[in-house]
C-alpha positions as CSV (number, residue, x, y, z in Angstrom):
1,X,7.8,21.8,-3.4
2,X,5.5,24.5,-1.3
3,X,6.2,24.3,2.1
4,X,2.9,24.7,3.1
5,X,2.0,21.7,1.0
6,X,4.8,19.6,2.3
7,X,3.7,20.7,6.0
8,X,0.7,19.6,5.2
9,X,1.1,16.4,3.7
10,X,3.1,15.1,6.6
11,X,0.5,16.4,9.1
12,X,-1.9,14.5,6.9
13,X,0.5,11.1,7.0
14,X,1.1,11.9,10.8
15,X,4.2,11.8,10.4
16,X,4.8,15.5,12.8
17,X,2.6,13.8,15.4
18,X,1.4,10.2,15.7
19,X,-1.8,9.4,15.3
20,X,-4.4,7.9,17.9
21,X,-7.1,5.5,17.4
22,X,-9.6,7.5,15.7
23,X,-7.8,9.3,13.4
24,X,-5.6,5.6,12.6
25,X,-9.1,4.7,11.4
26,X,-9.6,7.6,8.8
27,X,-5.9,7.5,7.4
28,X,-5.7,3.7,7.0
29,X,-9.3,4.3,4.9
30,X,-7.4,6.8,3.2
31,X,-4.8,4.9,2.2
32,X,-6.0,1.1,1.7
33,X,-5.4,-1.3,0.8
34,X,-3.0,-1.9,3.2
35,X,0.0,-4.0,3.6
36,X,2.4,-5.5,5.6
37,X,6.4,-4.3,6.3
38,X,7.9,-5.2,3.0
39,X,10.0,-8.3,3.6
40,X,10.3,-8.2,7.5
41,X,6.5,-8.6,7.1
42,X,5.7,-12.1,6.5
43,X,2.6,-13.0,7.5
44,X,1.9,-10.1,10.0
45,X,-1.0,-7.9,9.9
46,X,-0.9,-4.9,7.9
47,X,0.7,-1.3,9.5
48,X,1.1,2.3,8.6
49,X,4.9,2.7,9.8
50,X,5.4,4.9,11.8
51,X,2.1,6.9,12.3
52,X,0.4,5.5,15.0
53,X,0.7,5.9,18.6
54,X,-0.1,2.6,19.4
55,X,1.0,-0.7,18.4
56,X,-0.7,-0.3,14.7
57,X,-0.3,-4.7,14.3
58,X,-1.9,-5.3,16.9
59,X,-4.8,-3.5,16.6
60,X,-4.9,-4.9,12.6
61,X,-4.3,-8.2,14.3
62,X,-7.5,-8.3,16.3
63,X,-9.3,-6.8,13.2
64,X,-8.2,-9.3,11.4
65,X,-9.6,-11.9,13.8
66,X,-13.2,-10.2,14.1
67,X,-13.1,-9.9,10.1
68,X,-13.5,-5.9,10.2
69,X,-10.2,-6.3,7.6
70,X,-10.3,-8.4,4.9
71,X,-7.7,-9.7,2.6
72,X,-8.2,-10.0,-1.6
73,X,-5.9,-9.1,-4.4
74,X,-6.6,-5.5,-5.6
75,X,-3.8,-3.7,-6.8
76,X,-2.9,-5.5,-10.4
77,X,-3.5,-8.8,-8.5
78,X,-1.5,-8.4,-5.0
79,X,-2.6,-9.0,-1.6
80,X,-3.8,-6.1,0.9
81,X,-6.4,-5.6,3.4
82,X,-9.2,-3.4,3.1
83,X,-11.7,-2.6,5.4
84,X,-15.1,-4.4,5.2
85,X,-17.5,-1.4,4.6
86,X,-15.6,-0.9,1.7
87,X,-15.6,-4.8,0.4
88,X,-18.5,-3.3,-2.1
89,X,-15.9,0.0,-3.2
90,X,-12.9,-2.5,-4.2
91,X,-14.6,-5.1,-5.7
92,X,-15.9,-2.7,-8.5
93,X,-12.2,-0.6,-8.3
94,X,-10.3,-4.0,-9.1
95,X,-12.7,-6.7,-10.2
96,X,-11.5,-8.9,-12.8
97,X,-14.1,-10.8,-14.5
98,X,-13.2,-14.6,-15.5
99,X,-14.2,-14.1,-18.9
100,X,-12.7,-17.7,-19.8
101,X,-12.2,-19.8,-17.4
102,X,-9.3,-22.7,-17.3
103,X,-10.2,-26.1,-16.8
104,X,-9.0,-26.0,-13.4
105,X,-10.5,-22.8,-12.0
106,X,-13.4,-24.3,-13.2
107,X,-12.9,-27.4,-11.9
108,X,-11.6,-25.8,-8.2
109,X,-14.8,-23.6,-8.2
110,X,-17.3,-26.1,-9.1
111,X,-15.9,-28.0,-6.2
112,X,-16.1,-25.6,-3.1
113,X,-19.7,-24.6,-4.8
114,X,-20.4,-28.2,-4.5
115,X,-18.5,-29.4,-1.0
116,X,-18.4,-26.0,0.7
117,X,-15.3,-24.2,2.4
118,X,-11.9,-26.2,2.2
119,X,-7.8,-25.9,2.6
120,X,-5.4,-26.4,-0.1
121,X,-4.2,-29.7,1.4
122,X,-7.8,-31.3,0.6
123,X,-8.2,-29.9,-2.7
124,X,-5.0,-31.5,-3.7
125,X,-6.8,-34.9,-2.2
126,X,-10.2,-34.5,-3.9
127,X,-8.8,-33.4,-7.6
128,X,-5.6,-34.8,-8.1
129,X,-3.8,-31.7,-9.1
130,X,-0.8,-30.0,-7.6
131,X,-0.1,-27.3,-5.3
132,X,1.6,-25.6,-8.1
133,X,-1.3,-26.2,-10.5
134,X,-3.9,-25.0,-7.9
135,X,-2.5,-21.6,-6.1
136,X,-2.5,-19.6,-9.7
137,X,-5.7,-20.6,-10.3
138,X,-7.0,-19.7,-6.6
139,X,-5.6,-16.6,-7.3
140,X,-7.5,-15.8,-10.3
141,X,-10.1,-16.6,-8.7
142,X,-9.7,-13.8,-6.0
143,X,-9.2,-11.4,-8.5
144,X,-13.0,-12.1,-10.0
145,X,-14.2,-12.1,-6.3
146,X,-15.5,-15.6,-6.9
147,X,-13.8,-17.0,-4.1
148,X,-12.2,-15.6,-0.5
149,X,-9.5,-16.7,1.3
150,X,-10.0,-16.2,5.3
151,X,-7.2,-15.6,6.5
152,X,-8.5,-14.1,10.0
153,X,-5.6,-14.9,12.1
154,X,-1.7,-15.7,11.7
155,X,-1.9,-19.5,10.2
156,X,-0.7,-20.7,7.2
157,X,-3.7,-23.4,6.5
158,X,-6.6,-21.1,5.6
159,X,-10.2,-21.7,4.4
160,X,-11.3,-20.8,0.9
161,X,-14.8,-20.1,0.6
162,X,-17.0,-19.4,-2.3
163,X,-17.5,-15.4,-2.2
164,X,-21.1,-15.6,-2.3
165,X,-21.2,-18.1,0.5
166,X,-18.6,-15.6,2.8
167,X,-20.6,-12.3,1.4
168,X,-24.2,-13.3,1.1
169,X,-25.5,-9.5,0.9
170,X,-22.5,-7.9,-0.8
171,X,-23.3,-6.3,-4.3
172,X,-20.4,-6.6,-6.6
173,X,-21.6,-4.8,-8.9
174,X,-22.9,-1.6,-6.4
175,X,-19.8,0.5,-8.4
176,X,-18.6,0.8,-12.0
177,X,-14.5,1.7,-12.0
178,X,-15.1,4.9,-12.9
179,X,-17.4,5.6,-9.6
180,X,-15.1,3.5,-7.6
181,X,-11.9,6.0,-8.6
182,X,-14.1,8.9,-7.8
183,X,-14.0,7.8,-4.3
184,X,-10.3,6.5,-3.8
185,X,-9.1,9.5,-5.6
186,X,-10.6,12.0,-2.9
187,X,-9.0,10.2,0.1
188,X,-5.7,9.8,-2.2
189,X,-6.0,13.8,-3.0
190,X,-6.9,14.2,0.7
191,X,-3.6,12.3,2.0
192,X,-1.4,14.0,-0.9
193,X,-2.6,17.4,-1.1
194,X,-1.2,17.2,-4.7
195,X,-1.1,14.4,-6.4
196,X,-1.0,13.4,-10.6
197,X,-2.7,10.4,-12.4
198,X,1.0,8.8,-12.6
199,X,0.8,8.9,-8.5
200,X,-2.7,7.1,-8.7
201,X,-1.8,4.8,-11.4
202,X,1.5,3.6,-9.3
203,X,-0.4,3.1,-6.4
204,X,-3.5,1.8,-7.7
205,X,-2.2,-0.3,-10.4
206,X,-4.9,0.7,-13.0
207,X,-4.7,2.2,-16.1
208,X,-3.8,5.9,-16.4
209,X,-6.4,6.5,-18.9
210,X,-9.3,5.6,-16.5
211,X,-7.8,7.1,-13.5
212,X,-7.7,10.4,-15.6
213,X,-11.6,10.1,-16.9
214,X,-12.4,9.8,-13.1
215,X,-10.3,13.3,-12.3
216,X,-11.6,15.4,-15.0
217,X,-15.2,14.1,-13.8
218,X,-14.2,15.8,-10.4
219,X,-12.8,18.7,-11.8
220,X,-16.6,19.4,-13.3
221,X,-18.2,18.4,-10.2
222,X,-16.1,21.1,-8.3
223,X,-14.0,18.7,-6.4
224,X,-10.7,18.5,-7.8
225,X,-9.0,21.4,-9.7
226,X,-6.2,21.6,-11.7
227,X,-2.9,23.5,-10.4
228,X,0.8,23.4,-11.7
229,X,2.2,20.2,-10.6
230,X,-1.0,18.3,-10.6
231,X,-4.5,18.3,-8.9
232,X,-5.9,19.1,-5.5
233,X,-9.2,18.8,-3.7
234,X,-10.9,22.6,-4.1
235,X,-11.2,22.8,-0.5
236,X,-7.6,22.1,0.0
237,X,-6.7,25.2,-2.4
238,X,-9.1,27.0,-0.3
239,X,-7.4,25.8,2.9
240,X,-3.6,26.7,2.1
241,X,-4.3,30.3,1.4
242,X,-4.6,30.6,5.1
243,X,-2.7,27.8,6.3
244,X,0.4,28.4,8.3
245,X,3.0,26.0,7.4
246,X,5.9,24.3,10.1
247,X,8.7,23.1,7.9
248,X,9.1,19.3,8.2
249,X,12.4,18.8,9.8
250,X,12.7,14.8,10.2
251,X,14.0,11.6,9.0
252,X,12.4,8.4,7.8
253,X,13.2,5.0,6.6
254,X,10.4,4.4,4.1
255,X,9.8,0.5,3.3
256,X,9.0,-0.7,0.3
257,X,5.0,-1.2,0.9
258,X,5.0,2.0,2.1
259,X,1.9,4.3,1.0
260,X,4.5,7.5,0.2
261,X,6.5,4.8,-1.6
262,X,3.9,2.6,-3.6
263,X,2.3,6.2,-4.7
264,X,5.8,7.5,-5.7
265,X,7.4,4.1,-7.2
266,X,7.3,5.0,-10.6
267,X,9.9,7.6,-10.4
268,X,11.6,6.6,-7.5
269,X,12.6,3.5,-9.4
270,X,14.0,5.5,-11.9
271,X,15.6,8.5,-9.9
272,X,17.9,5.8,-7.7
273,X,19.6,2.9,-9.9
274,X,22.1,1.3,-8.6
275,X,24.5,-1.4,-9.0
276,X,23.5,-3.0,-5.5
277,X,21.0,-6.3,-5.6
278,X,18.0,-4.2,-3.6
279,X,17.0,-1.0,-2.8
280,X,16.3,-1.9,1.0
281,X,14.4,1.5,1.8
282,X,13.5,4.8,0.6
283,X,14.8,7.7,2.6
284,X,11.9,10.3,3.5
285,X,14.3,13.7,4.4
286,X,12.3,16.8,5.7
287,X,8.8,15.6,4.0
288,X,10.8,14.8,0.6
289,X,12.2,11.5,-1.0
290,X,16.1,12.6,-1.0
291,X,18.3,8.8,-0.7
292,X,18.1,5.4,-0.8
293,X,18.9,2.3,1.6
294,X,21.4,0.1,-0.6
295,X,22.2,-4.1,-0.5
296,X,20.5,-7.1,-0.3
297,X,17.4,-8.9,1.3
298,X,18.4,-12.0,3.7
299,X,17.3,-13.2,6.9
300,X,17.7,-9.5,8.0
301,X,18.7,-6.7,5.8
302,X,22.4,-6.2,4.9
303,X,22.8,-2.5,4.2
304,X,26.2,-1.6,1.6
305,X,25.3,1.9,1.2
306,X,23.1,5.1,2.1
307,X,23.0,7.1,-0.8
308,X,21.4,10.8,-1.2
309,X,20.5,13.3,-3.3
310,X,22.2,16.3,-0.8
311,X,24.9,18.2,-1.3
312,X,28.0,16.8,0.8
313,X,28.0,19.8,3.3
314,X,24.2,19.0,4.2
315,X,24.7,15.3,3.5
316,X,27.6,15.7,6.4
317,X,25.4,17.5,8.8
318,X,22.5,15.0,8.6
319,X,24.5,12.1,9.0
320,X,24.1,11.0,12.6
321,X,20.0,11.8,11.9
322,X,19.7,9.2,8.8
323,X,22.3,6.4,10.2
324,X,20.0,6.8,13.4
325,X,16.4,6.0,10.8
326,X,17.8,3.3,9.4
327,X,19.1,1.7,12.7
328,X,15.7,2.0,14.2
329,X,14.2,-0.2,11.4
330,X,17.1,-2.5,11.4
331,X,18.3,-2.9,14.9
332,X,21.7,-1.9,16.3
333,X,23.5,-5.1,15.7
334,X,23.6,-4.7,12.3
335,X,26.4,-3.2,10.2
336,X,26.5,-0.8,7.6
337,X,28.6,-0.6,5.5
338,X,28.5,2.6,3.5
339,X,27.6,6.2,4.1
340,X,27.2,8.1,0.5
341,X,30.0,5.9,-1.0
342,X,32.6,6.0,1.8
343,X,33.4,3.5,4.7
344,X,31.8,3.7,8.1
């Protein structure tokens, strides 16, 4: 890949120099909805690893608690945290109408529209049905945007609401998909500097064939256009002609949730099979996805094997550099195992 565009998508991702407050704000719009650490996560706040220069879960925490992020199921139906001014952009990106409703998302809705904001615990009391006969259907019920869960602090018994009760004012209907992804797609593009529908359709979880309708409507306005390799904002063509470029020399230990990794998954799946139960993390080698993290998810990660795509001289040189990224993430104490096949 260009160097420039490389250089550029990691200054972009501050990943060459953390980001403060202000410019936190801007990327974490840029790359919403946002999540938790995959697995180590549970229940935390969501962060952007790595790129802030501040403690990035705390700061979601308190968001959190004054409600300026809120949580709903957008990306084929799983959680993340967006932030409120754009409740209005998501809902019309991710909606799922409830064309045909069950007998107990029915029955669940009429209630709360009927006795007002309640926890799991009394639903079970006040309908008879089970925990596991009531959470899918709550769930489906997010996804239509007919009811919210507010989950504005760290606790595990949280108040759903009816939507229109939580979001009086909000207009659900404000964007079709199409004008929705004509916004997301300019702060992906923005983040990416190149990107390709596959890249959107990974991370957004929506179908390729609406994702490309929404680019080759910005290609005629001007915004995108077409290059080899995919597409890039016009401005950002504009922009590398001149730009100086400062080759990315760094290591990172990508989780799962990541926003480089969800936008990537679909070939980074692919590229590392492996005979090991997980793939723990995604290795992030001078601005390109070069290796994998290896084992198995437990109460803390246990790591059989790094494994790269370098040559074994360069794969050598950078050892101390990648077993040093994965210990930051996984502490000291723990052992690993392997280092491209052979014992460490």
């Amino acid at each position: 890949m260009n160097n420039k565009i490389l250089s550029l998508r990691m200054e972009r991702q501050f990943l060459n120099k953390k980001a403060n407050e202000c410019e936190y704000n801007t990327l974490y719009q840029d790359t919403q909805p946002g999540q938790n650490v995959y697995w180590n996560g549970f229940g935390d706040p969501p962060s952007i690893s790595y790129r802030a220069n501040f403690d990035d879960i705390e700061y979601n925490r308190k968001r959190q608690k004054d409600r300026l992020l809120l949580k709903g199921r957008f990306q084929g139906g799983n959680l993340g945290w967006i932030e409120r001014e754009d409740l209005e952009l998501f809902a019309g990106l991710s909606i799922k109408p409830l064309d045909k409703p069950t007998y107990t998302q029915t029955k669940l809705l009429e209630l709360m529209q009927r006795e007002g904001p309640m926890n799991i615990h009394l639903m079970k009391e006040m309908t008879g049905l089970l925990t596991k006969e009531i959470t899918p259907a709550l769930h489906r019920l997010q996804e239509a945007f007919l009811i919210y869960e507010d989950q504005n602090d760290g606790e595990w018994d949280r108040g759903w609401y009816t939507f229109k009760e939580m979001f009086p004012n909000v207009n659900l209907t404000k964007y079709t998909r199409h004008n929705a992804l004509k916004v997301v797609l300019q702060r992906f593009a923005h983040r990416h500097v190149i990107f390709d529908s596959k890249m959107a359709k990974s991370f957004y979880k929506l179908p390729e064939k609406d994702i490309k309708q929404a680019i080759t409507q910005l290609i005629e306005d001007n915004i995108f256009m077409e290059i080899e390799g995919g597409y890039i904002l016009c401005k950002d063509f504009e922009l590398l002609q001149t730009y100086t470029a400062n080759s990315p020399i760094s290591v990172y230990a990508m989780h799962r949730n990541d926003f480089l990794v969800k936008s990537n998954e679909h070939w980074l799946k692919e590229q590392y099979k492996h005979s090991y139960p997980d793939t723990l993390y995604y290795l992030l080698i001078d601005g390109q996805f070069k290796g994998i993290v290896a084992g198995k998810f437990r109460y803390t990660p246990e790591i059989e094997d790094i494994l790269l795509d370098l040559d074994p001289q360069t794969a050598a040189a950078r050892k101390n550099e990648v077993l040093q990224a994965v210990k930051y993430l996984i502490g000291t104490k723990n052992i690993i195992k392997r280092y491209c096949g052979g014992n460490i």
